[in-house]
Backbone bond lengths (Angstrom), bond angles and torsions (degrees), N, CA, C in turn:
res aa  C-N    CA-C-N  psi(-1)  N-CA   C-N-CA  omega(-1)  CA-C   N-CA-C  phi
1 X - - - 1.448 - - 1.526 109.52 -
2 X 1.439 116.83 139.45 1.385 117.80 176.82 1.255 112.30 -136.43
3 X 1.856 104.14 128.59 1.685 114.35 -178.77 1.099 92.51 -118.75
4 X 1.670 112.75 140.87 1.148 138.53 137.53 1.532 134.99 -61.68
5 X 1.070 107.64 117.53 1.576 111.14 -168.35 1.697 99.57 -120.44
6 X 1.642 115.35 150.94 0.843 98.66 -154.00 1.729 84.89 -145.40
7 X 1.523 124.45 153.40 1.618 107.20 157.69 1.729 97.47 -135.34
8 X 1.598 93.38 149.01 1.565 82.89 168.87 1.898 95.76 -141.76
9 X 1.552 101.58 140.48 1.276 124.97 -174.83 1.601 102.72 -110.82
10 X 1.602 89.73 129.03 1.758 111.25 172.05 1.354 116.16 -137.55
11 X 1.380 143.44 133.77 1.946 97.06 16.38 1.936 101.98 -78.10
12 X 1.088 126.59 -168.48 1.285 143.44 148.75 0.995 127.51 -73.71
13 X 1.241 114.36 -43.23 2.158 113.81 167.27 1.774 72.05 -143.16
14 X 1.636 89.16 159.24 1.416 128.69 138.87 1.242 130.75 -146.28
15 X 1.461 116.28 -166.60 1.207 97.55 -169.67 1.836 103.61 -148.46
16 X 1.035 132.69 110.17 1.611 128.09 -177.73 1.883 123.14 -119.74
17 X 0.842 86.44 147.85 1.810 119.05 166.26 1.554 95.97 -19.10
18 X 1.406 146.84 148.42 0.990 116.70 107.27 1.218 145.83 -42.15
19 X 1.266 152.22 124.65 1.573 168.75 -136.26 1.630 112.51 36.91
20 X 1.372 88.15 19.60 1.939 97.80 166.30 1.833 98.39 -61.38
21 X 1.105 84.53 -169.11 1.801 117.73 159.97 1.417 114.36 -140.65
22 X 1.666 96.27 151.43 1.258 104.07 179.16 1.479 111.94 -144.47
23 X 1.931 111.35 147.02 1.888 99.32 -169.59 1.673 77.69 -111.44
24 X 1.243 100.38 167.65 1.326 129.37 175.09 1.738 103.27 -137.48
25 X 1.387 110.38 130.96 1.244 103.02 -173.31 1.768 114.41 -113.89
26 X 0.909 163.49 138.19 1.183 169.06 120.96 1.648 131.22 -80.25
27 X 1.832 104.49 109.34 1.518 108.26 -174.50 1.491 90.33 -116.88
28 X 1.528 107.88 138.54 1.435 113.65 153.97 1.665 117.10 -91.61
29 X 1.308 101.87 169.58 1.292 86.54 177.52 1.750 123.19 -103.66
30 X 1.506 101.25 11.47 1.868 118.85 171.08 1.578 101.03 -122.27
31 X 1.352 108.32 137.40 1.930 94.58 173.83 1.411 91.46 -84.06
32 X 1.693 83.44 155.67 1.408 113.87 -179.89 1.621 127.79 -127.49
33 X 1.174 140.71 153.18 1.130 136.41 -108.94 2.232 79.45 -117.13
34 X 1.118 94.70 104.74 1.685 93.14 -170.30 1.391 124.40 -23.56
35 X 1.642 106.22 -38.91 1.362 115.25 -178.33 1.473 129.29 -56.74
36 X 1.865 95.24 -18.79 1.539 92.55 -165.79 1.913 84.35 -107.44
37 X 1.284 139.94 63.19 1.154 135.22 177.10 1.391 116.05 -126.95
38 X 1.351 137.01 130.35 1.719 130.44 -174.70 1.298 92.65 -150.23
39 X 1.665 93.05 164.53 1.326 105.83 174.95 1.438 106.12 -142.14
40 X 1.244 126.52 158.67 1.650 125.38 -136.28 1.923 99.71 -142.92
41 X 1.383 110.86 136.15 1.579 94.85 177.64 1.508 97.37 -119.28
42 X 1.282 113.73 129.03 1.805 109.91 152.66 1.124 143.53 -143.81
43 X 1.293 97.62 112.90 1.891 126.59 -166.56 1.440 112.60 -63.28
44 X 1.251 133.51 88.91 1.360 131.19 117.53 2.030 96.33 88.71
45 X 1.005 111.97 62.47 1.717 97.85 -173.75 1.154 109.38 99.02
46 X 1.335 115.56 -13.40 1.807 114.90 157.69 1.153 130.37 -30.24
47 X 1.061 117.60 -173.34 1.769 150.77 107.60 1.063 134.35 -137.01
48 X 1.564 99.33 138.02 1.917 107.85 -145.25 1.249 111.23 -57.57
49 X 1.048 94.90 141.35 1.741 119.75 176.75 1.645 128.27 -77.37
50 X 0.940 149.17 128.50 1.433 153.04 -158.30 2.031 86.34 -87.68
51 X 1.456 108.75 124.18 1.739 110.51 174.56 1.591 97.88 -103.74
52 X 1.425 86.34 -78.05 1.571 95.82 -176.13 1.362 115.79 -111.57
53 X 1.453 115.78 141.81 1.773 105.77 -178.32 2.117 89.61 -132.04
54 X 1.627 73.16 159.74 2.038 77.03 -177.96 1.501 130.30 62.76
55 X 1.920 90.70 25.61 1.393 106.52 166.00 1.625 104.20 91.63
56 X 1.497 133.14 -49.90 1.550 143.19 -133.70 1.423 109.66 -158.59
57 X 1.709 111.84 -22.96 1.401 102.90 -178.33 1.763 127.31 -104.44
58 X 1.188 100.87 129.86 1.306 105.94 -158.86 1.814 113.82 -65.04
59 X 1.088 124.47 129.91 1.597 113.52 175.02 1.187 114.15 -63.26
60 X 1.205 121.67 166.29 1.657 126.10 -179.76 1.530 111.61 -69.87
61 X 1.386 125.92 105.92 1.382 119.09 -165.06 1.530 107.56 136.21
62 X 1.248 114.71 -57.41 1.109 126.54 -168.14 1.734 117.19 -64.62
63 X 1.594 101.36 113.18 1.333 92.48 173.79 1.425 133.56 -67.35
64 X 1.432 110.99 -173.33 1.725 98.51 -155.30 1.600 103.96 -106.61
65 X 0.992 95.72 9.80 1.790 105.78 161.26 1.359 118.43 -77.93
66 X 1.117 130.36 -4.79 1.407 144.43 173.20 1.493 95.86 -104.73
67 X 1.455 102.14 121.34 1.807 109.96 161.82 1.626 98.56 -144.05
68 X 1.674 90.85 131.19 1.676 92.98 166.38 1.833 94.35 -101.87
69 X 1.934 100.57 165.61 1.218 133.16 147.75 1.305 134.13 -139.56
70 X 0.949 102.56 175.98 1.460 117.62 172.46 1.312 137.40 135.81
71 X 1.625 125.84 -162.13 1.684 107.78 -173.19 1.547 89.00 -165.25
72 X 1.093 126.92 173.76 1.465 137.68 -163.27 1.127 116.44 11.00
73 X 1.372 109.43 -81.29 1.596 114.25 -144.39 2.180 97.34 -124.70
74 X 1.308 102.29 -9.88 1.452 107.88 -154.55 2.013 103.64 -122.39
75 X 1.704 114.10 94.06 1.727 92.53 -164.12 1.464 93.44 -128.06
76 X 1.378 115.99 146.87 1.040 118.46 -162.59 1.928 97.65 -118.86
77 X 1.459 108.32 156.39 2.248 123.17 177.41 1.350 77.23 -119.90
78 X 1.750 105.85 125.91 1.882 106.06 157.08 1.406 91.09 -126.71
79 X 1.214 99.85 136.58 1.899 115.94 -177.57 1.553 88.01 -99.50
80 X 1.122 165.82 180.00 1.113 170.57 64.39 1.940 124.36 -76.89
81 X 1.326 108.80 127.19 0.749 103.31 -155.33 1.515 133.76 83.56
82 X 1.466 132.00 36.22 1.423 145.72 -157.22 1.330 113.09 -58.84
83 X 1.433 129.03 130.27 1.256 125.80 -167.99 1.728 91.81 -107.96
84 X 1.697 119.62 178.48 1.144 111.21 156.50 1.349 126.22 -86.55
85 X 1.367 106.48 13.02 1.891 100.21 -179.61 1.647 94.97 -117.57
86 X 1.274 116.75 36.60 1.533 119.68 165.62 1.523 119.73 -98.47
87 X 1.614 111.49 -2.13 1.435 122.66 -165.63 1.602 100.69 -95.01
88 X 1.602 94.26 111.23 1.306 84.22 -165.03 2.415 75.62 -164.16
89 X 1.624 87.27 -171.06 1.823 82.47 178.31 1.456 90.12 -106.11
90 X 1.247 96.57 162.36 1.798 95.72 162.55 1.771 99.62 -140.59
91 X 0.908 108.12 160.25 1.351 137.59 -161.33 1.351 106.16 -130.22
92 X 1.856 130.79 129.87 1.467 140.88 157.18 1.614 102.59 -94.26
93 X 0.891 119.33 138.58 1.718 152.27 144.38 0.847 140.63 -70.34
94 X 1.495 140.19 107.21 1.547 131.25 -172.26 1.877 91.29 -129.45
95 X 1.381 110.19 166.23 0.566 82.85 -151.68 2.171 84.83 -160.02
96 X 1.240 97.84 51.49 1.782 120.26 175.41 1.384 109.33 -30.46
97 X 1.525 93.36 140.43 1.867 119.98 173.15 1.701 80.80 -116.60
98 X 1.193 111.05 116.02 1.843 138.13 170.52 2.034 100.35 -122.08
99 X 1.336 103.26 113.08 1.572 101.83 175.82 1.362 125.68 -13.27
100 X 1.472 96.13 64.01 1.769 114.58 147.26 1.445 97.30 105.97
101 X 1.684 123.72 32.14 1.457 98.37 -160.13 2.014 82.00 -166.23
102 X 1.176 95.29 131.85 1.425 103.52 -153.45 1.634 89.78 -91.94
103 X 1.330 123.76 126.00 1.545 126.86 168.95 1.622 110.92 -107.08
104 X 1.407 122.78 126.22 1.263 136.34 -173.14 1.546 106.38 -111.08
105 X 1.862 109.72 92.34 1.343 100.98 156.88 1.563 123.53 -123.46
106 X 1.377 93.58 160.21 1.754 104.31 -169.01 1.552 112.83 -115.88
């Protein structure tokens, strides 16, 4: 059997204030089990960085102006407070149980 899983992130760029806020939105198109959810930052010549993993929890590093949420199918990145070394891409994670066989999309 084969499912298609799908995520789509909005907006695509924006653009904020310093000490604005900003949402970043991410819907998949299967809900997913919060635990397996992250969100990823990568600056300019990087490689992406782990922000938030498990939907809400912050990685070690990560300041606390970054909070993820969310629940099934609908997860939200709030930057609050925007610095200038936040300009960078970020990336959501899901991260599917498919009969016995782990599917990783980004």
């Amino acid at each position: 059997m084969e499912l298609e899983v799908s995520l789509t992130q909005q907006p695509a760029a924006v653009r904020a204030d310093i000490g604005g806020s900003v949402n970043i939105n991410c819907r998949t198109s299967q809900n997913i089990n919060s635990n397996y959810f992250s969100w990823y930052q990568q600056k300019d010549g990087q490689t992406p960085k782990l922000l938030i993993d498990r939907t809400s929890t912050r990685a070690s590093g990560t300041p606390s102006r970054f909070t993820g949420s969310g629940s099934n199918s609908d997860f939200t990145l709030t930057i609050s407070g925007v610095q200038a070394e936040d300009t960078a891409i970020y990336y959501c994670m899901g991260e599917f149980y498919i009969s016995s066989t782990y599917s990783f999309t980004q």
